[in-house]
ROTOR-760142 format. One line per field, with one value per atom (N, C-alpha, C, O): residue in one letter; atom name; x, y, z. Coordinates in pm, 1 decimal. Atoms other than C-alpha are relative to their C-alpha. Layout:
<pts>
type [a_...] .
atom [CA_...] .
px [X_...] .
py [Y_...] .
pz [Z_...] .
</pts>
This chain:
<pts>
type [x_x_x_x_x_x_x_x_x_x_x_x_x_x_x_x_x_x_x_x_x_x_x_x_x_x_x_x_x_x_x_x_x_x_x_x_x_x_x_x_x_x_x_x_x_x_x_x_x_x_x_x_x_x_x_x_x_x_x_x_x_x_x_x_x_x_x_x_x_x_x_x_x_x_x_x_x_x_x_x_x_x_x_x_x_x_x_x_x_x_x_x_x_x_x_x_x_x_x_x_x_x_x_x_x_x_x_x_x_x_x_x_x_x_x_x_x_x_x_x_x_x_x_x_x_x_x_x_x_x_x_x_x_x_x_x_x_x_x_x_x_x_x_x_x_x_x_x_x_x_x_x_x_x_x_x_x_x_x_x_x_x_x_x_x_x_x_x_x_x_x_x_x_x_x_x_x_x_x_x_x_x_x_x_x_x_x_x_x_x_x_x_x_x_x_x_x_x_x_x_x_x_x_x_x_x_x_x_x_x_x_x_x_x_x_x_x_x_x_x_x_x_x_x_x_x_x_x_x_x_x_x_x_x_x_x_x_x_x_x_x_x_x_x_x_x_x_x_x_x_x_x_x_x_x_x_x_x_x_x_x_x_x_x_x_x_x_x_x_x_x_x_x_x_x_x_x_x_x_x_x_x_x_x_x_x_x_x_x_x_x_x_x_x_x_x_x_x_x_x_x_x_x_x_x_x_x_x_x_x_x_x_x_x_x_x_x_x_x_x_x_x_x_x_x_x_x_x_x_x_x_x_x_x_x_x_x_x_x_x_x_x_x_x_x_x_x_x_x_x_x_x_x_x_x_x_x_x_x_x_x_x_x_x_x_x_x_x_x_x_x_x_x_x_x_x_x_x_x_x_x_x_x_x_x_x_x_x_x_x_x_x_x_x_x_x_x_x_x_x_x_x_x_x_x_x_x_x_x_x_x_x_x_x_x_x_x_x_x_x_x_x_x_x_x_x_x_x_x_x_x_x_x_x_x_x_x_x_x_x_x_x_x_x_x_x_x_x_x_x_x_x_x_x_x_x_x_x_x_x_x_x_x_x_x_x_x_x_x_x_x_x_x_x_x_x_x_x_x_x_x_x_x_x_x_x_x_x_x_x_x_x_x_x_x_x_x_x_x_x_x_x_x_x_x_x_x_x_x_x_x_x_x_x_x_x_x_x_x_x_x_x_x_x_x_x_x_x_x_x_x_x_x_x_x_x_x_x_x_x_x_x_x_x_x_x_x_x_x_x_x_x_x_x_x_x_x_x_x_x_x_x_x_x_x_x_x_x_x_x_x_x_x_x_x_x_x_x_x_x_x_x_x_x_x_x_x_x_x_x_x_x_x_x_x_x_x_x_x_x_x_x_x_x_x_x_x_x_x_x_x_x_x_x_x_x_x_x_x_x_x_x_x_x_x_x_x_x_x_x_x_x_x_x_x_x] .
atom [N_CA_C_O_N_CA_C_O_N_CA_C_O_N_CA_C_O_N_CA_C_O_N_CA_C_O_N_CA_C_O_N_CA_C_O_N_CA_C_O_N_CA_C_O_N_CA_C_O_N_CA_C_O_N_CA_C_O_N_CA_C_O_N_CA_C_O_N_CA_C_O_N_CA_C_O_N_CA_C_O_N_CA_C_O_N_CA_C_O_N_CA_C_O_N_CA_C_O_N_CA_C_O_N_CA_C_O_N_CA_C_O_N_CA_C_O_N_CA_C_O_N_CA_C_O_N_CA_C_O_N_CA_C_O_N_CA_C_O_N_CA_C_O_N_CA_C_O_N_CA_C_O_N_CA_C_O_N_CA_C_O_N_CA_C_O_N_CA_C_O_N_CA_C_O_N_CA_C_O_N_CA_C_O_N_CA_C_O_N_CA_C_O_N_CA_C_O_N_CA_C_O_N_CA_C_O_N_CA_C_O_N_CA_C_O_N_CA_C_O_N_CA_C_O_N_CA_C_O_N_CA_C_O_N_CA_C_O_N_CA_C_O_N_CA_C_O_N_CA_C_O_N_CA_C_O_N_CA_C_O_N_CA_C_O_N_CA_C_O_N_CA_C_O_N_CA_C_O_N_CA_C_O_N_CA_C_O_N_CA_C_O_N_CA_C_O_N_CA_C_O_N_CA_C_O_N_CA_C_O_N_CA_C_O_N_CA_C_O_N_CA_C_O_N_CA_C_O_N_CA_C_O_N_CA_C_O_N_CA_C_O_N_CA_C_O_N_CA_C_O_N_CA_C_O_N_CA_C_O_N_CA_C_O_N_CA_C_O_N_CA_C_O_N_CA_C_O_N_CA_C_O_N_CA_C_O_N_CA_C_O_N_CA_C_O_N_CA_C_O_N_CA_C_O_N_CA_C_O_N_CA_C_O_N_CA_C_O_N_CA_C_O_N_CA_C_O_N_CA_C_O_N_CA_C_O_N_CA_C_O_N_CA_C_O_N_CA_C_O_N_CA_C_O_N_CA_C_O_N_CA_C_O_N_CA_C_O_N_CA_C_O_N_CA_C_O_N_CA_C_O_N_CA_C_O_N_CA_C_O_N_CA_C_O_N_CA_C_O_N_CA_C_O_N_CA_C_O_N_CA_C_O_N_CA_C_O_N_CA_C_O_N_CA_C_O_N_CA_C_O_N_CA_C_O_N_CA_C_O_N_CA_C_O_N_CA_C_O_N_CA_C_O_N_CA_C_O_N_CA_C_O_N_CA_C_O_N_CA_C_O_N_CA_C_O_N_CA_C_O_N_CA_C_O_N_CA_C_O_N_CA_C_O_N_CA_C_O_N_CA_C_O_N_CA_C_O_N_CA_C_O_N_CA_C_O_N_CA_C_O_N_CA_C_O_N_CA_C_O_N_CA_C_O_N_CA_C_O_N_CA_C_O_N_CA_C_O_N_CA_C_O_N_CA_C_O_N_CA_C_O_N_CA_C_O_N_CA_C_O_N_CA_C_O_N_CA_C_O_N_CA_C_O_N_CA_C_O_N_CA_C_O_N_CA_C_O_N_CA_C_O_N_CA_C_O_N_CA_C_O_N_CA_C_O] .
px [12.1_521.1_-16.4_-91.5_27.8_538.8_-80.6_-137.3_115.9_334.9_16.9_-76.4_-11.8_433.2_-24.1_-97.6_79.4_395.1_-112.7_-155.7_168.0_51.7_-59.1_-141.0_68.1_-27.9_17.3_-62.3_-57.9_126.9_-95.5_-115.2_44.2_-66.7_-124.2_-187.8_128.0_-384.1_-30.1_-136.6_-12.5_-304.5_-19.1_-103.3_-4.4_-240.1_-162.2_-193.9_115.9_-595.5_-96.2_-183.8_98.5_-772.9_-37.1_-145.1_-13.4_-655.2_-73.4_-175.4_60.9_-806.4_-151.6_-228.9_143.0_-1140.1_-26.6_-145.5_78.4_-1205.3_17.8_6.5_4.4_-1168.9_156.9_167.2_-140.2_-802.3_25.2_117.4_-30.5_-822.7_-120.9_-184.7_97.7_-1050.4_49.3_8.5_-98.0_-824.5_48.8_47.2_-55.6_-628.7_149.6_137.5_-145.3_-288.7_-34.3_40.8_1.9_-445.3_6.1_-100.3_48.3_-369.0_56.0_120.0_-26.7_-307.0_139.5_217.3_-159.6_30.1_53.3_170.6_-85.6_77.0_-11.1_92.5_16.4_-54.8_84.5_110.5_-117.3_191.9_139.3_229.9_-114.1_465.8_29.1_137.1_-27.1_391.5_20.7_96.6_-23.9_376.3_127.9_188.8_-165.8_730.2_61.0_137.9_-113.4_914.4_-19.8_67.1_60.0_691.9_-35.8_-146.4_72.5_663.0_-35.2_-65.6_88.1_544.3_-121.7_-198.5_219.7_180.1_-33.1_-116.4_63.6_141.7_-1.2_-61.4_-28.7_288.0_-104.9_-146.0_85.8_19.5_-131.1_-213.4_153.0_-239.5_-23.8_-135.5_-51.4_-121.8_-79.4_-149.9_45.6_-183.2_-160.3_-223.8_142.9_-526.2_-77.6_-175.8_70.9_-616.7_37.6_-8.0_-67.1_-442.9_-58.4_-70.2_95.8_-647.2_47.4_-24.7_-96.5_-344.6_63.3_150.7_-80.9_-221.0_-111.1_-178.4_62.6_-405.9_59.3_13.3_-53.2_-202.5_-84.0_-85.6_82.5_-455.1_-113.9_-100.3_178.5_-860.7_4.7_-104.9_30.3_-771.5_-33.4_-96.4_-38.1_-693.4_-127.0_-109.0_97.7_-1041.8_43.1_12.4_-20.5_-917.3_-60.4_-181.8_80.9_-984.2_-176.0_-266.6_132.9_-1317.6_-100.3_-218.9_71.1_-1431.3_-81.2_-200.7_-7.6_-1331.2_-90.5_-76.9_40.9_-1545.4_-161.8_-245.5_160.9_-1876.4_-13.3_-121.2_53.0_-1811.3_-26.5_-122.6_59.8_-1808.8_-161.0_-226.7_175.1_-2172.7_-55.6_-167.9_147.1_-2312.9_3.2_-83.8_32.6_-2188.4_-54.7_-68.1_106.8_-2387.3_155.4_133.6_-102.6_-2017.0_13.3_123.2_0.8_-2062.5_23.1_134.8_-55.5_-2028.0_146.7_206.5_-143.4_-1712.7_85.7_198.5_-108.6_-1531.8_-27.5_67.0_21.4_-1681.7_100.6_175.2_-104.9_-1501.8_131.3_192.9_-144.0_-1192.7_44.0_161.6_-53.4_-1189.6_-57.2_12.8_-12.5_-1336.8_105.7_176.3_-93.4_-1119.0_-31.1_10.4_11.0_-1223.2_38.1_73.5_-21.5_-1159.7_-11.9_-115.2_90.4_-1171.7_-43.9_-3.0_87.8_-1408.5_74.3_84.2_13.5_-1289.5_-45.1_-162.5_96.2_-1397.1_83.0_189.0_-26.5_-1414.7_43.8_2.0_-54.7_-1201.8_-91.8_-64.5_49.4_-1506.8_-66.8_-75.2_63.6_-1702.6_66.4_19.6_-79.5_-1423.4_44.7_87.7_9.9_-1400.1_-138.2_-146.5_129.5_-1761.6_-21.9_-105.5_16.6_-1703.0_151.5_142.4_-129.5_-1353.3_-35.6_-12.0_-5.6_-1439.7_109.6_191.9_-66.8_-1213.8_144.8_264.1_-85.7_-1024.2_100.7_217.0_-35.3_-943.0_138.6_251.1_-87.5_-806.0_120.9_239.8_-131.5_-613.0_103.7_216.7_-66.7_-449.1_78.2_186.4_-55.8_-374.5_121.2_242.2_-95.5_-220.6_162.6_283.8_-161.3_7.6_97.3_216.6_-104.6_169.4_50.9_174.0_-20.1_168.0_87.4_140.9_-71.1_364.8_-27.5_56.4_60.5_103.5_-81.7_-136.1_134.7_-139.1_-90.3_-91.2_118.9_-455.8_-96.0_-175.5_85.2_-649.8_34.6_-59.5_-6.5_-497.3_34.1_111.0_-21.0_-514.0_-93.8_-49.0_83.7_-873.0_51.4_54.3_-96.5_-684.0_102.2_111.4_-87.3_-413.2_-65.0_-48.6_30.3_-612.7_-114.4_-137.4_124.0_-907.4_138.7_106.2_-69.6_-586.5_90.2_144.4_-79.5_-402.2_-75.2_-41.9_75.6_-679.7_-39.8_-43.3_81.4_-831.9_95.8_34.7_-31.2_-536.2_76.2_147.2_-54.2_-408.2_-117.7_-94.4_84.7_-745.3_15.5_-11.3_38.9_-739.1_151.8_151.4_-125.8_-376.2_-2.5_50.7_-10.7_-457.4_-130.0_-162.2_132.3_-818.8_60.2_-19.0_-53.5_-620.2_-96.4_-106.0_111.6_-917.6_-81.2_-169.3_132.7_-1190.7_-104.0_-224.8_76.0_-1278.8_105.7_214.8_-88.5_-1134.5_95.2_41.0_-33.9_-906.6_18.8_43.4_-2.7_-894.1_121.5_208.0_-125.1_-624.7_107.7_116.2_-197.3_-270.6_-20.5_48.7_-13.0_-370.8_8.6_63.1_-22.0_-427.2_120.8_159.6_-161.0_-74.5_67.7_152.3_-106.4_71.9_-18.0_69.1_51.8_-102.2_71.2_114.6_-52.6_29.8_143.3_181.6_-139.2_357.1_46.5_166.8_-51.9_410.1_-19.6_56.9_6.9_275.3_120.3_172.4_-100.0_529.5_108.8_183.4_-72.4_771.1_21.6_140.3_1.6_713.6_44.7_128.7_-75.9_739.0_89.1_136.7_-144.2_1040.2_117.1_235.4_-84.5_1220.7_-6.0_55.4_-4.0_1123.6_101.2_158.6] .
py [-23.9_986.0_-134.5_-224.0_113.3_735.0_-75.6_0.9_55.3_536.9_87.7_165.1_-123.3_746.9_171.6_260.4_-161.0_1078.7_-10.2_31.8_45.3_956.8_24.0_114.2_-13.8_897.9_97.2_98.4_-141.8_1216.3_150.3_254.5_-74.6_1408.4_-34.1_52.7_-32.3_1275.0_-12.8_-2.7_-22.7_1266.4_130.3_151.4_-137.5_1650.7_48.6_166.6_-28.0_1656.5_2.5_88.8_49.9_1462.3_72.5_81.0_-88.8_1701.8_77.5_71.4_-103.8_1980.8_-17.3_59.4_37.0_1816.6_-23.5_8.5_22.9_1704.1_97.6_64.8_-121.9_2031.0_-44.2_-73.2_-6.9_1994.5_-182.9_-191.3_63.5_1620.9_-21.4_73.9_4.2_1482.0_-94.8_-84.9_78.1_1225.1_100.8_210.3_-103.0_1335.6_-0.9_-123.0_-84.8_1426.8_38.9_118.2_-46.7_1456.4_137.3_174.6_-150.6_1844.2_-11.8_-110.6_9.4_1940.3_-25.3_40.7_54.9_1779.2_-69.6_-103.4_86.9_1573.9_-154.7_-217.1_117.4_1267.7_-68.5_-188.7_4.6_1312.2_57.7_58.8_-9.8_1403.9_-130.1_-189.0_166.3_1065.8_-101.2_-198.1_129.2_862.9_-5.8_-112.4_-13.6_991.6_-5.7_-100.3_64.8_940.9_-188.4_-257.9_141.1_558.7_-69.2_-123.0_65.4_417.5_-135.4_-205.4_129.7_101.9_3.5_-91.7_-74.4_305.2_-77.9_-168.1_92.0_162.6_-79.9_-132.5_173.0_-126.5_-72.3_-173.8_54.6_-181.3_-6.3_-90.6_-13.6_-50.7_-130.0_-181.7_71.9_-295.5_-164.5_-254.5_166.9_-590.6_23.7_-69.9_-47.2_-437.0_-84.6_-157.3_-27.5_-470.2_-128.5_-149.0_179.3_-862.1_-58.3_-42.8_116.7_-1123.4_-129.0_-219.3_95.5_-1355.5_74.2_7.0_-40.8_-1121.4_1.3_102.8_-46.9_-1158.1_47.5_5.6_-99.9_-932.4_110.0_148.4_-107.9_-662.5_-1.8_25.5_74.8_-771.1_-119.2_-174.2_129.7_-1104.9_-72.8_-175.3_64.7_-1139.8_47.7_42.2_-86.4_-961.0_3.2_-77.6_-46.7_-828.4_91.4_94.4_-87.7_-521.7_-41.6_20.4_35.1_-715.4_2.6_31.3_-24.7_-721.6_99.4_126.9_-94.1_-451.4_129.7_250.9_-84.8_-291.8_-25.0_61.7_64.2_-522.0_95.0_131.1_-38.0_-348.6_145.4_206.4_-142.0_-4.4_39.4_138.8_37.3_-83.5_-3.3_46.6_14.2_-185.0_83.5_92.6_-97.8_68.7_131.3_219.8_-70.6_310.4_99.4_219.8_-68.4_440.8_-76.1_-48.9_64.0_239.7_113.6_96.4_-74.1_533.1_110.1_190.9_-57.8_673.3_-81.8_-36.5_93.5_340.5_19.1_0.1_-3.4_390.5_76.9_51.8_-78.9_682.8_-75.2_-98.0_57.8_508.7_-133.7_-149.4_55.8_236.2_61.5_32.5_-88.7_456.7_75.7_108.2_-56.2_634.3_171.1_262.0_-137.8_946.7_57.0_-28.4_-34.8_1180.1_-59.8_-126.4_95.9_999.0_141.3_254.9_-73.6_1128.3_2.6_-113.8_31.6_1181.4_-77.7_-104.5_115.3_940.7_114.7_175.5_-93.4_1125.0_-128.1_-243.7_154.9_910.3_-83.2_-202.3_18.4_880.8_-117.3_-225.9_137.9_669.3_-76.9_-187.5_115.0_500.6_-92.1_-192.9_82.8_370.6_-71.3_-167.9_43.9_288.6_-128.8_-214.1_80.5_68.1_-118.1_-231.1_44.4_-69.0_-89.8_-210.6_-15.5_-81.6_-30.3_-65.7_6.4_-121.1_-125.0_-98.8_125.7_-465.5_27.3_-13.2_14.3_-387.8_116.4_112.3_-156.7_-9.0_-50.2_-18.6_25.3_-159.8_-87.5_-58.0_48.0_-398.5_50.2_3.7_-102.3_-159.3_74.2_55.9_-111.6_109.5_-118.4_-108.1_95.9_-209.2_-3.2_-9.8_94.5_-302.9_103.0_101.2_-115.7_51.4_69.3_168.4_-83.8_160.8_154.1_241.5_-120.9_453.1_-22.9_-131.8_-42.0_507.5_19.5_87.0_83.5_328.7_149.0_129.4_-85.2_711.7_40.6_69.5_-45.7_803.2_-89.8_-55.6_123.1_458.3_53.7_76.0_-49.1_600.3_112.6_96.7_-107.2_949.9_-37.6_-5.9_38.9_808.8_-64.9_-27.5_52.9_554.1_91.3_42.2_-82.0_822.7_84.5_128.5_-60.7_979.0_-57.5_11.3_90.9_693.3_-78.7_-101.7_103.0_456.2_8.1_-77.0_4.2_622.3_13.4_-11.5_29.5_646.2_-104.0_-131.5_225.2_261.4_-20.6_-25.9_78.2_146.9_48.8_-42.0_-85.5_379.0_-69.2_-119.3_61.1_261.6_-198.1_-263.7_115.5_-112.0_-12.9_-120.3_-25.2_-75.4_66.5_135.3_-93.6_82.9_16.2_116.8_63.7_-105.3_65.6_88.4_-33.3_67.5_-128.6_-120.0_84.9_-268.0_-103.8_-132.6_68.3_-491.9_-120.6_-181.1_122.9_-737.8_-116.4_-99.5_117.9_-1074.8_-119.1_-115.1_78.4_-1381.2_52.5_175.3_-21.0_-1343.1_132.2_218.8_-207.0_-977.5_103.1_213.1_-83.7_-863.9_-36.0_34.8_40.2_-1075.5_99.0_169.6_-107.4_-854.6_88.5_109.0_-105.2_-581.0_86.4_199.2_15.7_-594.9_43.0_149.4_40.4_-672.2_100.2_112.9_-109.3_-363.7_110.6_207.1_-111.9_-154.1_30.9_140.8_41.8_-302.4_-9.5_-89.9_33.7_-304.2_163.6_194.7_-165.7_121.6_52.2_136.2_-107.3_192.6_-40.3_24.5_52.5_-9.5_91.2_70.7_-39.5_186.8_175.5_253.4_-171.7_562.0_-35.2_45.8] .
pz [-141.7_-1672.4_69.8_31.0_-100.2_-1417.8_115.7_193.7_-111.5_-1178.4_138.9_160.1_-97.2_-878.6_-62.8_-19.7_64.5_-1086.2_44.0_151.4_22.5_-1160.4_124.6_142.0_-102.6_-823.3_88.6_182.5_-93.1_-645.4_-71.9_-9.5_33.4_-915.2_37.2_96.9_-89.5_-813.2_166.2_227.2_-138.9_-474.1_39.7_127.0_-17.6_-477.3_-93.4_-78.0_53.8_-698.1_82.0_87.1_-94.2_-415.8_93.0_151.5_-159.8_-146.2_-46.8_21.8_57.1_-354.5_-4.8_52.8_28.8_-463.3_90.2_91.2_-109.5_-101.5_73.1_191.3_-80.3_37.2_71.4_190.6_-105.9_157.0_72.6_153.7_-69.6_269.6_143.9_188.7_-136.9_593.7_103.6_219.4_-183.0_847.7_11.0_-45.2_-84.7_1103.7_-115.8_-105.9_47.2_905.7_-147.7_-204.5_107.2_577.8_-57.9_-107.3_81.1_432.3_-103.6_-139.7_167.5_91.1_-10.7_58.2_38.6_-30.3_83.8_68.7_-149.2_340.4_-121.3_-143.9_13.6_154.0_-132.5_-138.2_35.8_-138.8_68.9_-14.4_-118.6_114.4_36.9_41.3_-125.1_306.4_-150.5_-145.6_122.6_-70.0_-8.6_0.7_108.8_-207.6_187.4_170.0_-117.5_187.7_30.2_82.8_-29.9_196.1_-119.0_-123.6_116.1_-137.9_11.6_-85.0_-22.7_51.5_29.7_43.3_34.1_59.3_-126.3_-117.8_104.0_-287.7_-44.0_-137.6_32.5_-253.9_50.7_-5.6_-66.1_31.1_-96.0_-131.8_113.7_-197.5_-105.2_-107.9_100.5_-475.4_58.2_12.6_-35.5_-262.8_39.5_88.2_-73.4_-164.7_-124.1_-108.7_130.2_-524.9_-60.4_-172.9_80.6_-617.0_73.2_194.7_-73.1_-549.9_38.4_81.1_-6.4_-526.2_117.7_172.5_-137.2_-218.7_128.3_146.2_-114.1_86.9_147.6_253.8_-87.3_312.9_61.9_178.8_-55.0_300.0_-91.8_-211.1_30.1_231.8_3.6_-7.1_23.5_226.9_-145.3_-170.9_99.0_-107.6_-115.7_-237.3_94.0_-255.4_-135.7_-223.4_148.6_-548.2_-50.3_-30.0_50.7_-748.5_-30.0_25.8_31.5_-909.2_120.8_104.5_-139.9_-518.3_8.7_19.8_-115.3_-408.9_-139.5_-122.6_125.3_-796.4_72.7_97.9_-83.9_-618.5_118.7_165.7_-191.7_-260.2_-39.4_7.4_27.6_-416.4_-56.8_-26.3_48.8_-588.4_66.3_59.3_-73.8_-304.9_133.2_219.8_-119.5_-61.2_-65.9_18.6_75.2_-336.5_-60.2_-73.6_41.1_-463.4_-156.0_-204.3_133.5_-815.7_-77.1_-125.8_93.7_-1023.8_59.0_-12.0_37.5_-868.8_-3.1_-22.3_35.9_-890.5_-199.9_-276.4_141.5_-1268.7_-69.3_-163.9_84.3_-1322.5_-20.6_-124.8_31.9_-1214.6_-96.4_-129.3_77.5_-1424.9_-145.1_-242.1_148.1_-1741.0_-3.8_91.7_23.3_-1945.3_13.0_-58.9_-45.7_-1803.0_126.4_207.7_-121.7_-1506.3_79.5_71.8_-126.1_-1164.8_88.0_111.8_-116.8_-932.2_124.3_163.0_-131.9_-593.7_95.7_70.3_-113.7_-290.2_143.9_159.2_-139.9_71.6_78.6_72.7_-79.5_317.9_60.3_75.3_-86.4_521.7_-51.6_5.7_96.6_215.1_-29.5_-56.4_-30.2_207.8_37.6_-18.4_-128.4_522.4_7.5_83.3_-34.9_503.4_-94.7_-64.8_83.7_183.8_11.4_-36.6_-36.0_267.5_153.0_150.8_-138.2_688.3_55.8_-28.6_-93.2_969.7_-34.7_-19.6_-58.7_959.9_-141.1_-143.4_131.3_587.2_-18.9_-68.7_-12.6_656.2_90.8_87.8_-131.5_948.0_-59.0_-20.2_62.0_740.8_-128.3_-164.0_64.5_492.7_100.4_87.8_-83.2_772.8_28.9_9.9_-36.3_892.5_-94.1_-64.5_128.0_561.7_-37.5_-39.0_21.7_455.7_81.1_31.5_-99.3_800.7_17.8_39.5_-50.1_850.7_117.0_98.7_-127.3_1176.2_-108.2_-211.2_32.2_1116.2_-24.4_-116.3_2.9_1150.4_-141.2_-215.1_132.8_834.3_-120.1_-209.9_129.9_591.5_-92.8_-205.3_58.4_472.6_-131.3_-253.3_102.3_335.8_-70.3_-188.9_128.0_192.5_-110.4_-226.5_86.4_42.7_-90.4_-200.9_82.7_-105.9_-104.3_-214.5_87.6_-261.1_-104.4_-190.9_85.3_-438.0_-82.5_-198.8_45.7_-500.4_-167.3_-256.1_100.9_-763.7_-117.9_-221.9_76.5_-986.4_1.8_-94.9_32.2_-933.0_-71.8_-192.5_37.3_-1009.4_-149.4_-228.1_114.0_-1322.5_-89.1_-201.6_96.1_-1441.8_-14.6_-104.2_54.5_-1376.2_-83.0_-32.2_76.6_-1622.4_-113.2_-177.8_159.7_-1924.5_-114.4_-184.8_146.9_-2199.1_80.1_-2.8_-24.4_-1944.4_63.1_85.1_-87.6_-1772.9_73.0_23.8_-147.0_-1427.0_-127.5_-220.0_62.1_-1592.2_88.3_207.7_-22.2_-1527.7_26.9_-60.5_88.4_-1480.1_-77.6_-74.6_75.6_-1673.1_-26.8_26.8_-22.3_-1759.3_89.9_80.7_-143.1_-1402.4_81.9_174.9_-42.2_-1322.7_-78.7_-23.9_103.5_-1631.8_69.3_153.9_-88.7_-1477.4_89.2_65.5_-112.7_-1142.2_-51.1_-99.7_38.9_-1213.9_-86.6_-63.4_50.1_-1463.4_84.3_86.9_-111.0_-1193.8_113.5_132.3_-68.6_-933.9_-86.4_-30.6_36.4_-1177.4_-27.5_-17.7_22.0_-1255.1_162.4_194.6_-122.0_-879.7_37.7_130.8_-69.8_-810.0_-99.6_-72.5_88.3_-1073.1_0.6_-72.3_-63.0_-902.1_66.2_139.0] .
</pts>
């Protein structure tokens, strides 16, 4: 299965576990609807998460953006996502609260979605990127998170 599978299946998981979705366009299956017509949603995501892209966080990087979930008190559902177990859900709203504003907005731009719904998309994709770039169960580092990357971007260019 492929990196877009992956993420359309927990996209359609997310909608479910958060009660249907919580931005304004998020309902069950809108946010895989909007992935598979925009597959530059995970491209945006992608750069969210490279610490060599600062397009959208300014270059953070998953390992950050693993710190910002800790300390906005979301540490064990970024856990799930990089264990090799189920991911937990994230509600767009804690999302936004651990992400904030300048970050989402830079997301919505690159992504070519309205800024009200960067949060929902991102509570529905996030958690299986983070989960496919963590394969060993911990953030990788240097030339592995370049391999990383780069097989990820290299799976959705080939949907």
């Amino acid at each position: 299965m492929g990196l877009l599978d992956e993420i359309l299946k927990q996209a359609g998981s997310a909608a479910v576990g958060a009660g249907g979705g919580g931005g304004q366009g998020a309902g069950l299956g809108s946010i895989a609807e909007l992935v598979m017509k925009n597959p530059q949603i995970v491209s945006a995501a992608l750069s969210m998460l490279n610490p060599k892209d600062g397009s959208v966080g300014g270059g953070a990087g998953l390992a950050d953006m693993v710190g910002g979930f800790s300390k906005g008190g979301l540490g064990d559902i970024m856990a799930s996502w990089v264990s090799g177990g189920p991911n937990k859900p994230v509600s767009p709203g804690a999302l936004a609260n651990v992400l904030g504003p300048d970050v989402l907005g830079q997301f919505a731009r690159k992504a070519g979605i309205g800024s009200a719904d960067a949060s929902s998309v991102l509570a529905g994709i996030l958690p299986e990127l983070v989960n496919q770039m963590t394969p060993q169960g911990n953030v990788p580092q240097g030339n592995q998170l370049d391999s990383l990357l780069g097989s990820l971007v290299g799976q959705l260019g080939g949907h």
